[in-house]
C-alpha positions, 0 to 999 in steps of 0.5 A: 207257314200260313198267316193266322193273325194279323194285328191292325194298329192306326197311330197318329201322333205317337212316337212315345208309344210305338215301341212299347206298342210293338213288344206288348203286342208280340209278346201277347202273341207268343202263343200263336208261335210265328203265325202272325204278323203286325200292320202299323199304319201311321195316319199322317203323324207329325212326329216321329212315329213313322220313322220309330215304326221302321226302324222296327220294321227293319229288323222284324219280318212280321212287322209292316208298316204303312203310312198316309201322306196326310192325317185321314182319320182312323176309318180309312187307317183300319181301312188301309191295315185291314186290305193289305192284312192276309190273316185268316183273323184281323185284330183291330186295336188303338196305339196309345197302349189303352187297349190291352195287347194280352186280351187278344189270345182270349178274344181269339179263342172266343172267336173260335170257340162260338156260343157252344151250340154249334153257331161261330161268331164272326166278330169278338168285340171288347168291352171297356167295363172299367175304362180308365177316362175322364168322366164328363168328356169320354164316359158319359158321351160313349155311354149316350153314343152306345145307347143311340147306338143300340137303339138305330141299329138293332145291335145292343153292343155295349162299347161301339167305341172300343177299337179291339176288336177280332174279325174274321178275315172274309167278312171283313174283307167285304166292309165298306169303309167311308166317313169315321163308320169303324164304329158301326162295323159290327152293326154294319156286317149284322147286316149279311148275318154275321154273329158278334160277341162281346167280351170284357176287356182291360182298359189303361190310362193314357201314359203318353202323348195326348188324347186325339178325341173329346166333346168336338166328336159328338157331333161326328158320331150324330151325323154318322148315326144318320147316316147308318139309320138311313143305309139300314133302312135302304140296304134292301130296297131303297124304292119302297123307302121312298114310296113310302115317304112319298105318301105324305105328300101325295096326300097332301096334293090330293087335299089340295086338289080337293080345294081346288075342285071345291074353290071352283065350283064355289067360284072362289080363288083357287091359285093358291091352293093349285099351286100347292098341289103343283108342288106337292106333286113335284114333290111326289115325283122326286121322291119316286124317282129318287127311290127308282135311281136309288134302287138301280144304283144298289143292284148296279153299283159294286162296293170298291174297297179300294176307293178308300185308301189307294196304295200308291206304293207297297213293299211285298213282305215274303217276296222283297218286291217292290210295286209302285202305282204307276199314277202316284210316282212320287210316293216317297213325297208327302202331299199337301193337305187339300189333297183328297185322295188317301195315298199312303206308303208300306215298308216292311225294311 
């Protein structure tokens, strides 16, 4: 039987919740009656969440769970669910039990059901319109983050930052995924012309464990937010960006010279003002050879998904075949934290 589904959960930290996760999950799932299945990735938790995910796992065929030797973040967790995922739809969503499980069917049917005039959406995304947080430290950065949001990106979604999420499987598959982007992902796939919709959705108090998040994450949302402004605005042809910026300072070496020339033929000094016009030409240069280097880089460089979180170990869930990363043998030992590649483990028990 085909896979239809297939649910996303980052963890990290949450042993309390995993189990409670797992049910609510599948019984929102009923309805797609055993085609679909669960990837729990455990981001380098400290706790207990791994072992509580497998004991699970052992005794559920459709559940299977993944896990880094060290914590990386939720982007390259998404990241490691959504490349071992075989759905035709991925679901993403959070593992503290704030996002509602049972919303699912409905963002599901919205996915399919397109904007009744023929044209299908790619990506449903949840709206927290009652979210269940703290004011100062969570609402009123999200509601500033989503603005800014908004405004670079050209994709007016309400909550960004809302992890449940419904994406088709062959758009998805073709994200990049670097740095903590998963938040700009629908901004990201807009880019190939992909539709999104947004829809309400329940939102819960955290019951267990503590909040991975707070004011400290502003600034990581600011510098990703440069760093989308500037992918959309290279995406396309990245030299005629730079040529563009490169007019300011040939400008200014042409007023230079132009000192220069006057300075001459007045017999005046002209070392400064020929030494600025040698740096702003060099200045000139850089940036067009920066845009030319930028442009061959984009028509020759393949985007690798697999660069992100490399397997180095995975329990094939149909077959029971084991396949090992003949580079990483040591997958069942944890690495050291410097280590920066995002090795992680799958076992579906």
């Amino acid at each position: 039987m085909a896979i239809e589904l297939s649910v996303v959960v980052p963890l990290y930290n949450e042993e309390d919740n995993v189990r409670l996760m797992f049910e609510r999950i599948d019984e929102a799932l009923q309805p797609f009656k055993g085609r679909y299945e669960i990837i729990f990735v455990d981001d380098g938790s400290r706790d207990r969440t791994f072992q509580v995910a497998s004991e699970i796992a052992a005794t559920t065929p459709y559940l299977r769970v993944i896990t880094f030797r060290r914590n990386y973040g939720q982007t390259p967790a998404m990241a490691a669910g959504i490349d071992n995922a075989v759905g035709e739809l991925i679901v993403t969503m959070d593992g503290d039990l704030q996002n509602d499980p049972s919303d699912i069917p409905f963002m599901v049917e919205k996915l399919r059901a397109g904007d009744g005039e023929g044209n299908r959406y790619d990506i449903v995304v949840g709206w927290r319109h009652n979210r269940q947080d703290k004011l100062v430290t969570r609402k009123i950065p999200s509601m500033i983050a989503n603005r800014l949001i908004g405004k670079v990106t050209g994709v007016p979604i309400k909550d960004n930052g809302c992890s449940l999420k419904v994406y088709r499987a062959e758009v998805m598959q073709k994200m990049p995924f670097y740095n903590e982007m998963h938040r700009f992902i629908p901004a990201l796939l807009s880019l190939g012309g992909a539709r999104v919709a947004e829809v309400k959705v329940k939102h819960h108090a955290r019951q267990f464990g503590e909040s991975k998040y707070g004011l400290s994450r502003i600034y990581k949302v600011l510098f990703d937010l440069l760093t989308m402004k500037t992918i959309l605005s290279l995406i396309t042809h990245p030299v005629r960006w730079f040529l563009r910026l490169a007019l300011i300072p040939l400008l200014l070496t042409l007023v230079s010279l132009a000192f220069v020339v006057s300075g001459f033929t007045a017999g005046e000094p002209i070392v400064v003002s020929a030494t600025h016009a040698v740096l702003f030409l060099n200045l000139t240069l850089f940036l067009v050879s920066l845009g030319f280097i930028s442009e061959l880089i984009y028509n020759k460089s393949p985007l690798d998904l697999g660069e992100v979180a490399p397997l180095t170990a995975r329990l094939d869930l149909y077959s029971g075949k084991t396949e090992v990363d003949e580079t990483a043998r040591s997958a069942e030992l944890r690495t050291e934290p410097n280590n920066s590649r995002a090795d992680h483990r799958s076992a579906s028990i």
